[in-house]
C-alpha positions in Angstrom: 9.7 -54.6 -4.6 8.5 -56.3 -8.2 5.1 -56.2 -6.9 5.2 -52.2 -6.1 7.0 -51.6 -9.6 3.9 -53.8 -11.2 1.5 -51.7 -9.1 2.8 -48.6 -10.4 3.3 -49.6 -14.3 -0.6 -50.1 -14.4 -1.5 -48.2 -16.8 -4.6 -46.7 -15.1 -2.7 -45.8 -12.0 0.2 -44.1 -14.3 -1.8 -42.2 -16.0 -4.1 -41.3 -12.9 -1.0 -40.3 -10.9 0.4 -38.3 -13.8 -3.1 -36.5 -14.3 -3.4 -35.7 -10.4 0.7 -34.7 -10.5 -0.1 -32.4 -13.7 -3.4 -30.8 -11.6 -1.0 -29.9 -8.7 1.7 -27.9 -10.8 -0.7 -25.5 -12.3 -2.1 -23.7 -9.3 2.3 -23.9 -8.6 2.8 -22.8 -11.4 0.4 -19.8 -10.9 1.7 -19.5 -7.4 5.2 -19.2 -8.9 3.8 -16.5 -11.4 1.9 -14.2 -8.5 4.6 -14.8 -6.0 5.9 -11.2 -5.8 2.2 -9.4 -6.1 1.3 -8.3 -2.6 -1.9 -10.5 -2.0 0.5 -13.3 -1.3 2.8 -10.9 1.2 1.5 -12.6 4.4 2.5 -16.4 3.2 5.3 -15.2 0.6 8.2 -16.5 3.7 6.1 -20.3 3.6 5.9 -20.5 -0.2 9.3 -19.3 -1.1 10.6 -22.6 0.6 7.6 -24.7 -0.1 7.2 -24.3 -3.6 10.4 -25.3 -4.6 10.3 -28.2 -2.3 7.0 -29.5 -3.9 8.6 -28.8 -7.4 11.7 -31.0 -6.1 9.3 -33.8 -5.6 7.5 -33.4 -8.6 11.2 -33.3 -10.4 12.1 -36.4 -9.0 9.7 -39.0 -9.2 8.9 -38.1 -12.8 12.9 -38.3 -13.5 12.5 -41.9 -11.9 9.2 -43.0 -13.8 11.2 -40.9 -17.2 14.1 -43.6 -16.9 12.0 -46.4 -16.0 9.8 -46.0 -19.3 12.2 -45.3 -22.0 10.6 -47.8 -24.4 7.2 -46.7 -23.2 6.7 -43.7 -25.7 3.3 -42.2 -24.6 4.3 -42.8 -20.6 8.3 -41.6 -21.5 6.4 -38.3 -23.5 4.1 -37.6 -20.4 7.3 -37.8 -18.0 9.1 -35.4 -20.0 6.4 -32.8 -20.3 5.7 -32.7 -16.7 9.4 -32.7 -16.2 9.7 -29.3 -18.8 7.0 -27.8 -16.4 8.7 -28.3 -13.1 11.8 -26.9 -14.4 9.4 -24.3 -16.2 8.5 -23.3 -12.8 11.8 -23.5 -11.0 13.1 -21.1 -13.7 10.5 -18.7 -13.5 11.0 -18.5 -9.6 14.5 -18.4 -9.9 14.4 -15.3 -12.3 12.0 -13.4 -10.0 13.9 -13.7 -6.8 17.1 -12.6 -8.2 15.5 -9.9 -10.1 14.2 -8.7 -6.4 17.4 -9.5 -5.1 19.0 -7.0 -7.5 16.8 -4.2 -6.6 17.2 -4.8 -3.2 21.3 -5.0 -3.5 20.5 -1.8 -6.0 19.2 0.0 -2.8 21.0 -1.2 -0.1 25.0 -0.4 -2.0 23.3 2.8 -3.2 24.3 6.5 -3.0 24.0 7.7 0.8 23.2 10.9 -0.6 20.8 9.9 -3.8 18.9 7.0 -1.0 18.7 10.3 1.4 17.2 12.4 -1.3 14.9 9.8 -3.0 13.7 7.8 0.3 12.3 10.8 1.7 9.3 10.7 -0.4 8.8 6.8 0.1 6.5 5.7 3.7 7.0 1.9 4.1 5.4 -0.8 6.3 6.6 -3.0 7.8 6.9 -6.7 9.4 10.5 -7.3 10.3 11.9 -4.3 12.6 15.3 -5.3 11.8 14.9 -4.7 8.2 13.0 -1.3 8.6 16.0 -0.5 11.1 18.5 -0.9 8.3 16.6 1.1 6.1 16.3 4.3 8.5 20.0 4.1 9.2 20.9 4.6 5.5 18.0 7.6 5.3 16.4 5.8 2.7 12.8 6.2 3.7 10.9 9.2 4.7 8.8 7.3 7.0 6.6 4.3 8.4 3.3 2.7 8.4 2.1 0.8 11.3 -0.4 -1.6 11.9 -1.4 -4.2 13.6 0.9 -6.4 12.1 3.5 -4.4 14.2 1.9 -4.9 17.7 3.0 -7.4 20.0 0.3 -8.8 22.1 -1.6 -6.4 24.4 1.1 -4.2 25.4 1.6 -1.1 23.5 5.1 -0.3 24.9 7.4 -2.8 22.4 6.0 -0.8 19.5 6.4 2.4 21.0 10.2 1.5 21.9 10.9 0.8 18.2 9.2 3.5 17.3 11.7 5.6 19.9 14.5 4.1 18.3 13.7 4.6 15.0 13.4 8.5 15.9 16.5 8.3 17.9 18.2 7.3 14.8 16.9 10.5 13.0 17.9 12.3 15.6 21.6 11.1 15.2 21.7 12.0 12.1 20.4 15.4 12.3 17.6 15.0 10.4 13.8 15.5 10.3 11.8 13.1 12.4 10.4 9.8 10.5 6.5 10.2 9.5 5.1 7.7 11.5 1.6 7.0 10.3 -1.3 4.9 10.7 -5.3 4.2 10.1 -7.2 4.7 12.5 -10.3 6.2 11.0 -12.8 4.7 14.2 -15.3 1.8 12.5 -14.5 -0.9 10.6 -11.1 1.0 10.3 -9.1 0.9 13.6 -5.8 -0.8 13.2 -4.3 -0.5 16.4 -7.9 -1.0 18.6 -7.5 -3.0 20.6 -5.1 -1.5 22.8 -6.0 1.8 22.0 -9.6 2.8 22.3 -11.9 1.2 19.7 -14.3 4.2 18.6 -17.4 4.1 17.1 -17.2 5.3 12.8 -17.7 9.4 13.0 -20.6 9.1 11.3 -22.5 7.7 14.0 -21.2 10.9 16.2 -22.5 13.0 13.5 -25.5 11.0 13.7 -26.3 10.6 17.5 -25.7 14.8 18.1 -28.9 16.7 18.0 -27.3 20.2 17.5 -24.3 21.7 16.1 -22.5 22.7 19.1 -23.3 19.1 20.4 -21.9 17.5 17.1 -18.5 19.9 17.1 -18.1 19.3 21.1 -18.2 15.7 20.4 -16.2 15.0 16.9 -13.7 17.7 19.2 -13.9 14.9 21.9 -13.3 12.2 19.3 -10.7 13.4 17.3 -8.9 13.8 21.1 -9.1 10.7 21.9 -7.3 9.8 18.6 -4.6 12.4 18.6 -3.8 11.7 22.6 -3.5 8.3 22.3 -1.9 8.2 18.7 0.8 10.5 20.3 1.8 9.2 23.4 2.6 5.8 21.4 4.6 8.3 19.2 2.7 8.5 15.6 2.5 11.6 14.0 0.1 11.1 11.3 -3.2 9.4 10.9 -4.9 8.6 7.5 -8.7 9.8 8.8 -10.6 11.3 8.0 -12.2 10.0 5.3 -14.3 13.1 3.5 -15.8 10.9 0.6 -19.3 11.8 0.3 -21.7 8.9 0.8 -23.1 8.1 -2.1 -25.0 4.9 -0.7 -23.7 2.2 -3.1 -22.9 -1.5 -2.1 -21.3 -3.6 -4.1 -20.7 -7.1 -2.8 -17.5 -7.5 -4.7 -16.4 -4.4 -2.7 -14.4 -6.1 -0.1 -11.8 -3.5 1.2 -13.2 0.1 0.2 -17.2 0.0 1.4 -17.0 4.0 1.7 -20.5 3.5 2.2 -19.6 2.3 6.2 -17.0 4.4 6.6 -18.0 8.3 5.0 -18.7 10.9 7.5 -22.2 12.0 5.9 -24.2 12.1 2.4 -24.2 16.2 3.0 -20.9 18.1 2.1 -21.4 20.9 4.6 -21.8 18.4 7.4 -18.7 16.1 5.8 -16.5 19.5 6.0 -17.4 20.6 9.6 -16.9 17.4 11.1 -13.6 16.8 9.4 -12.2 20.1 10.0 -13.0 20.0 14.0 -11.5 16.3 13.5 -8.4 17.5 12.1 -8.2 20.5 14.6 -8.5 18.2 17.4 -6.1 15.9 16.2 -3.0 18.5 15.5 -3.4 20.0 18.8 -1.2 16.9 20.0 1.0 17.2 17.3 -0.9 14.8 14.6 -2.0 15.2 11.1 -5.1 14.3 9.5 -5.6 13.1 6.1 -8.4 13.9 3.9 -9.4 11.0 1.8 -9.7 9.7 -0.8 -9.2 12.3 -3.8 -11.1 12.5 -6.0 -13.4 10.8 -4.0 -14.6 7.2 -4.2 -18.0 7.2 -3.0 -19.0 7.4 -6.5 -17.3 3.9 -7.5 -18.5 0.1 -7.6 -15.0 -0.6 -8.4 -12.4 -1.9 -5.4 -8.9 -0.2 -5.8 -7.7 -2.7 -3.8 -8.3 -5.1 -6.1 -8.7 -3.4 -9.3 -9.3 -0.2 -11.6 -11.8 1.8 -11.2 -12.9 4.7 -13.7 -14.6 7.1 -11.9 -16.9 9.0 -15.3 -18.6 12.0 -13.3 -17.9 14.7 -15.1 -15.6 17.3 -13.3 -17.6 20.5 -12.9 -20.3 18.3 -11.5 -17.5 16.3 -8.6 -16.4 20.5 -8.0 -19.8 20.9 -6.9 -20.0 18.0 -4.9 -17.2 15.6 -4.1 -14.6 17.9 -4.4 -16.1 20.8 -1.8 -14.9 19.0 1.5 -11.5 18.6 0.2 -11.5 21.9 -1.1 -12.3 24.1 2.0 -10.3 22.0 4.1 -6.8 21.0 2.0 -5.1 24.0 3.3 -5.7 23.9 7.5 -2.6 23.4 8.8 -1.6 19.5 10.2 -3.7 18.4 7.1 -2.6 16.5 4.0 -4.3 14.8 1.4 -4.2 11.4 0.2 -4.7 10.3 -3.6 -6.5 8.0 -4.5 -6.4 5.0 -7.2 -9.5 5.7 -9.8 -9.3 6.7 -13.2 -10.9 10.4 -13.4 -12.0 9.5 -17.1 -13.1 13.4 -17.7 -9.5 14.1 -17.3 -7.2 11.2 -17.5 -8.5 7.7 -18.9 -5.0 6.3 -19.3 -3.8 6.9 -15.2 -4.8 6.3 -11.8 -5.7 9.9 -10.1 -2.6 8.7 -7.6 0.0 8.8 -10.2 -1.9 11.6 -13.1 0.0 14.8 -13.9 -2.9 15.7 -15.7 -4.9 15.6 -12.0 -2.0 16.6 -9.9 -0.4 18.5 -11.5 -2.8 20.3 -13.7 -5.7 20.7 -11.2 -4.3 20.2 -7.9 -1.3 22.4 -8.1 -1.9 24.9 -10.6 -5.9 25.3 -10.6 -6.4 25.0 -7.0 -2.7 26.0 -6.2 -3.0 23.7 -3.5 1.3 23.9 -2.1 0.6 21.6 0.7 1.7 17.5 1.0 0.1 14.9 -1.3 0.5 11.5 -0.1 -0.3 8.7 -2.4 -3.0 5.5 -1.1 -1.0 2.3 -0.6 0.9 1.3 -3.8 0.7 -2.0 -2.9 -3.2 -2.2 -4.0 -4.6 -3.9 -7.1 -5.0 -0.6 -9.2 -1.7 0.2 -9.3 0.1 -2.5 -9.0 -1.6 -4.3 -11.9 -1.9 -1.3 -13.8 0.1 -1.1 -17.6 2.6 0.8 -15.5 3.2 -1.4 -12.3 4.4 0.3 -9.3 7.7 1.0 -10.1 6.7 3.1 -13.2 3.7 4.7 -11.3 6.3 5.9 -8.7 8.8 8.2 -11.0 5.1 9.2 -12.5 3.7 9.8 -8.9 6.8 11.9 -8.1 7.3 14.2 -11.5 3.3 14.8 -11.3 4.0 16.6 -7.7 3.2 13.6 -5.3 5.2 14.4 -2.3 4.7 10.8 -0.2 4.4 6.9 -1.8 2.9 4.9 0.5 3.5 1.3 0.3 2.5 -0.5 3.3 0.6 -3.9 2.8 4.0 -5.5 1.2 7.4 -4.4 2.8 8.9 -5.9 0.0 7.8 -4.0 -2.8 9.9 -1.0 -2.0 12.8 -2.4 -2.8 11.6 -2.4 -6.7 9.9 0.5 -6.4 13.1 2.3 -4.9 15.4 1.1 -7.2 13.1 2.2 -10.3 13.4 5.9 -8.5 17.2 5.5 -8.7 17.3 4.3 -11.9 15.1 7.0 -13.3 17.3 10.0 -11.8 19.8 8.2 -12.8 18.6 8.3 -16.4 17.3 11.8 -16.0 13.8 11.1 -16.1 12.8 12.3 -12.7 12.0 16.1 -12.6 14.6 17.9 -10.4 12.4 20.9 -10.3 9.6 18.9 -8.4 11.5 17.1 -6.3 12.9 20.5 -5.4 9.4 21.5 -4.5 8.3 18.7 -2.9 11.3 18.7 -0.5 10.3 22.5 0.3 6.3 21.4 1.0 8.2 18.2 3.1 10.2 20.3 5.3 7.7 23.1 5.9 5.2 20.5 7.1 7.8 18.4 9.2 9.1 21.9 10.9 5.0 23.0 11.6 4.4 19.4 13.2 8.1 20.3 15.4 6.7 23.8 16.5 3.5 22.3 17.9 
């Protein structure tokens, strides 16, 4: 035992072992720091036991080493600073998980009739079905996103029986059915292919048809395909198609959005046609189509999913261009539209497009006196999340604009914040009743057009 205490008072292996123990707490420290941010959602379960387990360690062999150098002032002042940083850490991770824990009590001891009225304008994802479950029975979501997260193994039917008894649920209470939405664009983005059929992108059946009857026949045939299959398992929306133009830029830091593989077509006229007979097809089984991603990112280098974007083309030139498929096609019935994250500088250089009265509001609603459903892209993503007003703040924004849906679907557990900031703010009289009183009018006209089909 004397010779292991000898080995350790070295002073070269002391201060090696307190170097190597100070480069382990700083990427836990950062961990700690970026523990609720949804790029950690999928190992957020691991870490929350892990971290404070490594911090434990840390805790007690410097406590151990602090004792055994007392007289040792340097060694006793090294002991104590990497003591102050475990604890540091520990506090931090303390104060975040029972600031969640708070909105997430907030939410789930809430108002039956203010989660009823609020949640319907809120579309989660999802990767416990028990949790989702809970939140359906007290109406405080509007609907779901699935992906393949939710799939168990090749078999479609255990997702389609939740699915059933989510509805079932509605149904009990004698209210609207759940959105039940998913992506499955074709390409790169098919979330539930495999099982279902894995399609080609639609720009390669734009591509491959040598006339314009052959093209409509076959984006007809496609956009069956999709709203069969996306039916029978008992979804009701699809976010496809995507009508930003392709603009041809590749950015390699452009890791989630490369519009440039997944656009319809450089030509507007051929973007519109295809995404209208896509959308057609689709709501003859009872599905709707989104158009996205307003304003358009083809335009951006930028990755929303990972950070802003400032999108600078001036607006009358986007109303000639980018703005044309969304415009002729926004009010086909079984159609919504889906807001993107960039900044449209020309208009609004202090808020994402998803969240901007200045765009929604001012452009969308009153210009183009567009009535029909706006749904926001996923919350979850680098742009707004990160952004000055985090995605609680850009929710009551998104909402008093005149966004109708809030999608967060990545990170399940960012709705608890984000639903508890809604309370709060009607609580506090800073959510507009007069458009949530319009939104829920645009929410039940769509939900009774997608009953009647």
């Amino acid at each position: 035992m004397k010779t292991v205490q000898l080995w350790w008072n070295h002073p070269v292996r002391f201060w090696a072992a307190k170097s190597i123990q100070f480069l382990l707490l700083l990427p836990l420290i950062v961990l700690i720091l970026k523990l609720r941010t949804p790029l950690l959602a999928s190992l957020r379960a691991e870490l929350l036991w892990l971290l404070p387990l490594a911090l434990g360690v840390l805790l007690v062999l410097n406590l151990s080493k602090w004792h055994r150098n007392t007289r040792q002032h340097r060694r006793h002042l090294a002991c104590w600073g990497l003591l102050a940083l475990c604890g540091a850490g520990l506090a931090l991770m303390v104060t975040a998980e029972v600031r969640y824990h708070q909105a997430q009590r907030a939410v789930l001891t809430g108002d039956p009739a203010q989660l009823a009225r609020l949640g319907q304008h809120l579309v989660v994802g999802y990767r416990d079905f028990d949790s989702v479950k809970t939140l359906v029975e007290k109406q405080a979501i509007g609907g779901i996103f699935i992906s393949h997260r939710n799939l168990q193994g090749p078999s479609l039917q255990p997702l389609r029986d939740q699915i059933a008894a989510l509805q079932a649920i509605r149904q009990a209470q004698a209210l609207p059915p759940l959105w039940v939405a998913t992506d499955q664009e074709g390409g790169i983005v098919s979330r539930l292919s495999p099982p279902l059929t894995l399609l080609p992108p639609l720009s390669d059946i734009v591509d491959q048809s040598a006339t314009l009857a052959e093209r409509q026949q076959r984006v007809t045939a496609y956009g069956d395909t999709h709203g069969r299959e996306l039916a029978a398992l008992g979804i009701n929306l699809n976010f496809a198609p995507v009508v930003d133009l392709n603009k041809g830029i590749v950015n390699p830091d452009d890791k989630y959005s490369v519009i440039y593989r997944r656009a319809i077509s450089a030509d507007q006229a051929v973007v519109t046609a295809a995404a209208k007979d896509y959308c057609s097809a689709l709501f003859s089984h009872g599905v709707y189509c989104t158009l996205k991603h307003f304003p358009g990112l083809g335009r951006l280098n930028a990755d929303t999913h990972l950070t802003s974007a400032h999108l600078d083309t001036p607006v009358a030139e986007l109303a000639q261009d980018d703005w044309r498929p969304f415009q002729q096609i926004m009010g086909t019935a079984g159609a919504m539209t889906m807001l993107g994250h960039p900044l449209l500088t020309a208009v609004d250089d202090q808020h994402p497009v998803s969240f901007s009265a200045a765009v929604v509001q001012d452009i969308l609603r009153q210009q183009w006196g567009y009535d029909g459903v706006l749904i926001t892209d996923d919350f979850c993503m680098g742009a707004v999340f990160d952004s000055r007003d985090g995605a609680t703040g850009a929710a009551v924004k998104a909402l008093n604009a005149g966004v109708d849906l809030i999608l967060v679907s990545y990170d399940a557990d960012l709705y608890y914040p984000v639903m508890a900031a809604l309370i709060k703010a009607e609580q506090g009289d800073r959510l507009s009743p007069d458009r949530l009183a319009e939104s829920r009018v645009r929410l039940k006209l769509a939900l009774s057009l997608k009953a009647s089909t």
